[in-house]
N, C-alpha and C positions, 0 to 999 in steps of 0.2 A: 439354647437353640434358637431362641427367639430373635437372640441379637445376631447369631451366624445368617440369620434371613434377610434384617437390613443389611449386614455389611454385603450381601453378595447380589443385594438390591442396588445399594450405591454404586457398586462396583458395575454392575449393568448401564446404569444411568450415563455415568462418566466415560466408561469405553462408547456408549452408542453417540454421546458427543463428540469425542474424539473420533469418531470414525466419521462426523459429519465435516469437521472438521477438514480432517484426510481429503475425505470425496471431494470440497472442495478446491482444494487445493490441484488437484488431481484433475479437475474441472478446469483450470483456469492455467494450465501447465503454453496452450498459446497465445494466451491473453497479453495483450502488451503492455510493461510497465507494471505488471502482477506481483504482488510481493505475498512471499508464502506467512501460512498462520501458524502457529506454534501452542499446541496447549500443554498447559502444566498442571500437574496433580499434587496436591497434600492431604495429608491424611487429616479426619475428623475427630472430634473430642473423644477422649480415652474415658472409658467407665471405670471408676478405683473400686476396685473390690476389697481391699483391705488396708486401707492407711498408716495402721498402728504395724506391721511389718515390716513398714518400709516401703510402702504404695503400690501396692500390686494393680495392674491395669491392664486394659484391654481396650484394643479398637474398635471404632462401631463403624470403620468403610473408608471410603475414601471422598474426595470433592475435587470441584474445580478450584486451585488457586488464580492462574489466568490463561486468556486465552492471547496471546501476541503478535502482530506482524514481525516478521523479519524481512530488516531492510537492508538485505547482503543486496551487492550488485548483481546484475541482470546481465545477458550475454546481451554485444551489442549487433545488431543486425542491419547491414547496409541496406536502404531502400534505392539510392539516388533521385528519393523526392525532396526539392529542395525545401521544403515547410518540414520532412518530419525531421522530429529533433529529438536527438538521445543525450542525458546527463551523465558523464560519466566522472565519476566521484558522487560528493556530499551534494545536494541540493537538491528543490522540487520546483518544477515551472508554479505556475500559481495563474488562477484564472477566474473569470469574473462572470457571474449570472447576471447578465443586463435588467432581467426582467424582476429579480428581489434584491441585486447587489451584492446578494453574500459571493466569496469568496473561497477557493476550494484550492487547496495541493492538488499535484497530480505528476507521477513522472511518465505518466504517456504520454508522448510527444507526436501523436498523430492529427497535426493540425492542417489546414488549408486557408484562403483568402474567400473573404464572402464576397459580393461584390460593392461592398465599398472601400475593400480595401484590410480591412481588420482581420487579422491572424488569428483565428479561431479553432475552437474542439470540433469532434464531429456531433457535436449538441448543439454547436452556437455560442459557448462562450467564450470571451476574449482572453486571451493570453494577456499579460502583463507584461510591461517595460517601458522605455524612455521614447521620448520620439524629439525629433527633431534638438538634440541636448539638454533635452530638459530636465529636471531635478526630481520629480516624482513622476513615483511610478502609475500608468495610467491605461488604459486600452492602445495596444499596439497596432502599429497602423503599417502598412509595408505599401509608398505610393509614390510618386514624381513631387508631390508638396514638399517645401524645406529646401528645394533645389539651389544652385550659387546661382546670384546674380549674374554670372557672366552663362548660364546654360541660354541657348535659346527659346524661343519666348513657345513656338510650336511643339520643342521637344515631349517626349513622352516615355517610361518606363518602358524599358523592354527588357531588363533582368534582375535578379537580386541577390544577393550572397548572406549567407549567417556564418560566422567565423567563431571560432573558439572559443572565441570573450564573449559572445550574445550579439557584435556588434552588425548592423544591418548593413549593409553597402549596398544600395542603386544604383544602378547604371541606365544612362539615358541615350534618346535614340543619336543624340547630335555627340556621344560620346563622353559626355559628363558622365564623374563618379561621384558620389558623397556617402556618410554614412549617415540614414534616415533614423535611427533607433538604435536602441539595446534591450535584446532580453535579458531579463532581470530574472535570478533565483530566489526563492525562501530556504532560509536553514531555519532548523528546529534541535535544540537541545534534548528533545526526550520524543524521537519521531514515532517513536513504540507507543506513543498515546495517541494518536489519532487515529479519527473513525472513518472507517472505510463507509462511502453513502454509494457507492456504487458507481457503475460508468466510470469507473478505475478517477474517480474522485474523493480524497481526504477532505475532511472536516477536525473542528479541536485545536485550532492554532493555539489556545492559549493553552489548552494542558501540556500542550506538546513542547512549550516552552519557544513558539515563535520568536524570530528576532524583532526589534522592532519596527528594521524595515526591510524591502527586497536589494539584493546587493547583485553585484554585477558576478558573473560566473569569472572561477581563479584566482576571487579574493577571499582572506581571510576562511580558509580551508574548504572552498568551495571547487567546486568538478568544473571540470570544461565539456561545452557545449558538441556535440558533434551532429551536422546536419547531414541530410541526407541518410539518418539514420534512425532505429527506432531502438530502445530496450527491450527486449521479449522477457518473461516471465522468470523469476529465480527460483521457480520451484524444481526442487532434485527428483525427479522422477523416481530413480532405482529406489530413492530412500524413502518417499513417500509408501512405495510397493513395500518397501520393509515391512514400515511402521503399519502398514494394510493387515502386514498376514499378524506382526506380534498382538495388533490389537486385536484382532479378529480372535484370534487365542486366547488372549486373556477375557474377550467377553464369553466368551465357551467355558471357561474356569467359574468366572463368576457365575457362569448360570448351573455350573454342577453344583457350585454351594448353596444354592437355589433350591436344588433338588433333592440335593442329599438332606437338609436341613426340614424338606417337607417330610422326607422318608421317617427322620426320629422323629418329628410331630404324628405324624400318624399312627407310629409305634407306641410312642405313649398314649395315645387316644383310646387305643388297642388294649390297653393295659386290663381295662375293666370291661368282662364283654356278657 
């Protein structure tokens, strides 16, 4: 009786995770660039009640094995702002904390220009890529610098384009075009290991199996870039509401084993009056 009390203790425990889980989710259904969580259950160490028969045993509940992002694609949602930017395929923009350096994934592309010119979150940190052809990747810059020697000497930005490949194209006021930069992606081999730190920013490049370095969107199994556009959230509504009511049920189960399991303790308690 005693052990029917933990198992249906556990069992409380892990459904009222799961259902935090859910609410989440559920939570963050317009969030942009949201990737839903997934939790998984196994069962806990079996008690042998008789080994010389052939092992007789029993459960004592259940546990969390883990709890997982899933990184299915996200619907993509035209803004026609030309800074935001949607992934679609394999790949995460990747972005830079000025103020300690670390470095975060992220596939919400809801960026703007601060006024120096750098392509930023709406926190302040810079987007990653090439600027003016160069080889590493660095704080991206979207400005008239890098211009041809034949642009005039007054000229000034007056538009920008982001094209499929991450590549930047300026255009100037005397009618020059060049391309100023590239955004640049991160892939990760095991993206189900990194940590969500919030502000729809990843952390864990190396559990996740980062590449070594950022690579241009297109290549090497990598998504193309679509501007003027944002990823909205991949969480399934209807099935979240499933998984609402099964779990909401099964913690009601668990909690009758709860109860029933107090009723035989007090029956025996009862025994001797």
């Amino acid at each position: 009786m005693l052990g029917s009390l933990q198992t249906g203790v556990s069992g409380l425990q892990q459904f009222q995770q799961r259902l935090d889980v859910i609410g989440n989710n559920i939570a963050n259904v317009g969030t942009t660039g949201f990737k839903s969580a997934r939790m998984d259950f196994e069962d806990t160490f079996s008690r042998t009640l008789d080994s010389a028969s052939g092992g007789l045993q029993i459960g004592t509940g259940v546990g969390t094995a883990a709890i997982r992002s899933q990184f299915t694609q996200g619907a993509i949602n035209k803004t026609s702002v030309g800074t935001d930017l949607a992934v679609q395929g394999q790949g995460f923009f990747v972005v830079r904390d000025t103020g300690s350096g670390e470095s975060f994934a992220t596939r919400a592309g809801e960026f703007r220009l601060n006024d120096e010119g750098y392509l930023i979150t709406n926190f302040g940190m810079r987007v990653q890529g090439l600027n003016n052809g160069g080889s590493a990747a660095e704080d991206l810059k979207i400005d008239g610098s890098g211009a041809p020697a034949t642009t005039a000497a007054d000229a000034k930005m007056t538009s920008f384009s982001i094209g499929s490949d991450g590549k930047i194209k300026v255009r100037m006021s005397d009618g020059t075009e060049f391309v100023r930069g590239q955004v640049l992606l991160q892939s990760f081999t095991a993206p189900e290991n990194l940590m969500k730190e919030g502000n729809n920013l990843l952390s864990g490049f190396a559990a996740a199996g980062a590449l070594s370095k950022l690579e241009a969107p297109k290549t090497n199994g990598l998504g193309h870039i679509e501007a003027g556009s944002l990823e909205m959230s991949n969480v399934d509504l209807a099935g979240e509401m499933s998984s609402l009511i099964t779990t909401q049920r099964a913690f009601q189960a668990s909690a009758r084993i709860v109860t029933t399991s107090d009723e035989f303790l007090q029956e025996l308690v009862n025994l001797k009056r």
